[in-house]
N, C-alpha and C positions, 0 to 999 in steps of 0.2 A: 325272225330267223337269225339277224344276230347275234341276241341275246342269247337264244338254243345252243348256236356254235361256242359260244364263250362259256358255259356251261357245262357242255359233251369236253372241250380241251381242255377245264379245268380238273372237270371227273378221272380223263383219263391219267391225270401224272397219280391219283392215290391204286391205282392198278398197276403192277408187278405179277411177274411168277414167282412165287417165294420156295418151290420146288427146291429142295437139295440146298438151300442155304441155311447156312449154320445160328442158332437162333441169336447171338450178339450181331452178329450180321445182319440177318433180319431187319434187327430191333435199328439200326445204323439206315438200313433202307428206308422204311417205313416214316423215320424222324425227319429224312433229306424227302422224300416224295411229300410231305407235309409240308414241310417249310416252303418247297416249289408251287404246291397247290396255293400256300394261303397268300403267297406271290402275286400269284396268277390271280386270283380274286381280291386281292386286294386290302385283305384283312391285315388287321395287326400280327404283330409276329408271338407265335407260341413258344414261353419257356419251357422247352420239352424238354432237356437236355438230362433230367433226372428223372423220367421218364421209365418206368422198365415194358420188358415186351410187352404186357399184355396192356398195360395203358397205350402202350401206340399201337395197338390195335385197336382198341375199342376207340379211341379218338378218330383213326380214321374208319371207322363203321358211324364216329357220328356226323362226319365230313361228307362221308357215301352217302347222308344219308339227306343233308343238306343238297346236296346236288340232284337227286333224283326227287325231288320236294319240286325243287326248281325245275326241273324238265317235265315231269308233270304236271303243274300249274300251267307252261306254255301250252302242251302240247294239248291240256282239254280244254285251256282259251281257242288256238287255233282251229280245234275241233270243232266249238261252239259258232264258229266264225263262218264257217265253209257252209255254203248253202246246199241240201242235197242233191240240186243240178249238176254242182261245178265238181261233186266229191269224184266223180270217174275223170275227170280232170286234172286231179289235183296230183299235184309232184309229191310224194315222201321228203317228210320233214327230215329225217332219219335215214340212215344207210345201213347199208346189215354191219359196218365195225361198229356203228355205235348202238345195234341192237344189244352186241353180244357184252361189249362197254357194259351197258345199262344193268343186263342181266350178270354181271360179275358185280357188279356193285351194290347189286341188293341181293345175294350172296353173301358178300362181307358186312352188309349192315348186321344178316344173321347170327353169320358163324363167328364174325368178332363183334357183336352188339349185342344183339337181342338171348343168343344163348349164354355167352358166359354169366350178363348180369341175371336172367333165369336163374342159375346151377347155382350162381351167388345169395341169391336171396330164400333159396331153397335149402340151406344149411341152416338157417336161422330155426326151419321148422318140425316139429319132433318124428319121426320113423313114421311112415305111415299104421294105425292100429296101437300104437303104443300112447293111449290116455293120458298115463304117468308121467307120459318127458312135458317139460317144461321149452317157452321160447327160449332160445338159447341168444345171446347178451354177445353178441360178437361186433368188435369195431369195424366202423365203414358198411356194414351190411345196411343201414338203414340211407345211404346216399345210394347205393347200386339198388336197391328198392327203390329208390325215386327217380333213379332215370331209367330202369326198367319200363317205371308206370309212364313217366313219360314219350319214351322210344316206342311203346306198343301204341299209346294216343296219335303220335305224329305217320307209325305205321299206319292204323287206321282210316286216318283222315286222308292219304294216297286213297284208300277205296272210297272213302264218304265224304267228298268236301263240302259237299250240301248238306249234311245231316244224315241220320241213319234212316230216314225216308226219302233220300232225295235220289236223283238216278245218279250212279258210279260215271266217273272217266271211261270214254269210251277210245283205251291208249293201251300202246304193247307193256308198258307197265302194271298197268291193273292186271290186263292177263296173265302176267308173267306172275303175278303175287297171286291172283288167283286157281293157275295151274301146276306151280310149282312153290309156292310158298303159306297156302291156306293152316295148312297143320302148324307150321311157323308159328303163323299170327293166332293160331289159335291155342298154343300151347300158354303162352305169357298173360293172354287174355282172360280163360279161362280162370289160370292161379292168381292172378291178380282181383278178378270179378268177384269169385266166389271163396273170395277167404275166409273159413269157417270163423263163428265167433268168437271162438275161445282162442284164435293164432291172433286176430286182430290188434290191433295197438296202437296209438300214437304214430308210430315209428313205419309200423306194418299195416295201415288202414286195408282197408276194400276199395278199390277202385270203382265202384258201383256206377259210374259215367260210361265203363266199358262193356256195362252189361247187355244193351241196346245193341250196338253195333257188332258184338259177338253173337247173339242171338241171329242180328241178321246173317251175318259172316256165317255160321252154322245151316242155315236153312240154302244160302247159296251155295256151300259145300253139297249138302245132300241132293240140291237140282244136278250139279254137273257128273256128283258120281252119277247119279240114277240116268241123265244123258250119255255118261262113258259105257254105262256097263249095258243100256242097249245098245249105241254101236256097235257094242263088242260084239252081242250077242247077235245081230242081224248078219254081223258080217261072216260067222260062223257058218 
């Protein structure tokens, strides 16, 4: 329980409302809520300082992303732990601020992680139908390809830490990736998984490790729609 608290109060200094602030300012927020997080956990200190927005963005989506790595590992140990006598018993690890906590932070792992380096790695590759283009030779794209491929593995492994046969976290986090963040993990999965032959490279491999565990990620998409869409329809 601890360890959880020190976790939820570190996650919460890389959360702001960035509403209506001007993006040098921003970028000035973002760099000071870092420096305080890695404070707080203990880490070395980051030479941010040359930084621009979109790196301290994505730095802290990979902070975000750390943190909820960590609170998930406790919360399916303590899961694993509770016997299912004591579970109508048992107290919430959790309180609804650090629900909503949790659920903003895998939010910005998204929209500053997992999408930008997406749209990054997706310029490299030619017009969809257009044969003739060639991989395009663009610097730095082949580092935001590998932490793409990485970001969507360490996504995954939040649903599958046993393997892709093993049973998922039974935590408001897998659900919350699984009802509001499926498409997410499936978009980078997908383009990573199944990179046509001819885009492949060195630089731009196939992730083929993600293949398994998007497949299954896909088959458990199709279970919940096909549960959503009879609710709907019974309730009709």
């Amino acid at each position: 329980m601890e360890e959880l608290t020190r976790c939820l109060a570190a996650g919460s200094l890389l959360i702001h409302s960035e509403k209506g602030v001007p993006a040098p300012n921003l970028r000035a927020v973002l760099l000071t809520r870092l420096a305080q997080y890695r404070a707080r956990r203990g880490l070395p200190e980051c030479n941010c300082d040359d930084f621009s927005l979109e790196q301290a963005q994505e730095e802290t989506a990979h902070e975000a992303l750390s943190v909820v790595e960590s609170v998930q590992r406790i919360l399916d140990h303590d899961a694993g732990d509770v016997s299912p006598r004591s579970k109508e018993d048992e107290v919430p690890l959790i309180g609804t601020r650090d629900i909503s906590q949790l659920r903003t932070l895998l939010s910005i792992i998204f929209k500053w992680g997992a999408e930008p380096l997406l749209a990054r790695a997706r310029v490299v590759w030619p017009a969809k139908g257009n044969t003739d283009s060639k991989l395009l030779d663009i610097d730095d794209v082949p580092q935001s390809y590998a932490k793409l491929a990485t970001t969507t593995q360490r996504l995954l492994s939040l649903l599958f830490p046993r393997g892709v046969h093993g049973t998922i976290p039974q935590t408001l986090i897998t659900s919350t990736l699984l009802n509001r963040h499926i498409t997410d993990l499936l978009r980078p999965g997908i383009a990573l998984g199944w990179v046509p032959k001819a885009l492949s490279t060195e630089s731009f491999p196939v992730v083929d490790d993600l293949r398994p565990f998007i497949m299954r990620l896909m088959s458990m998409y199709e279970l919940y729609s096909t549960k959503y869409s009879e609710a709907e329809f019974n309730s009709s």
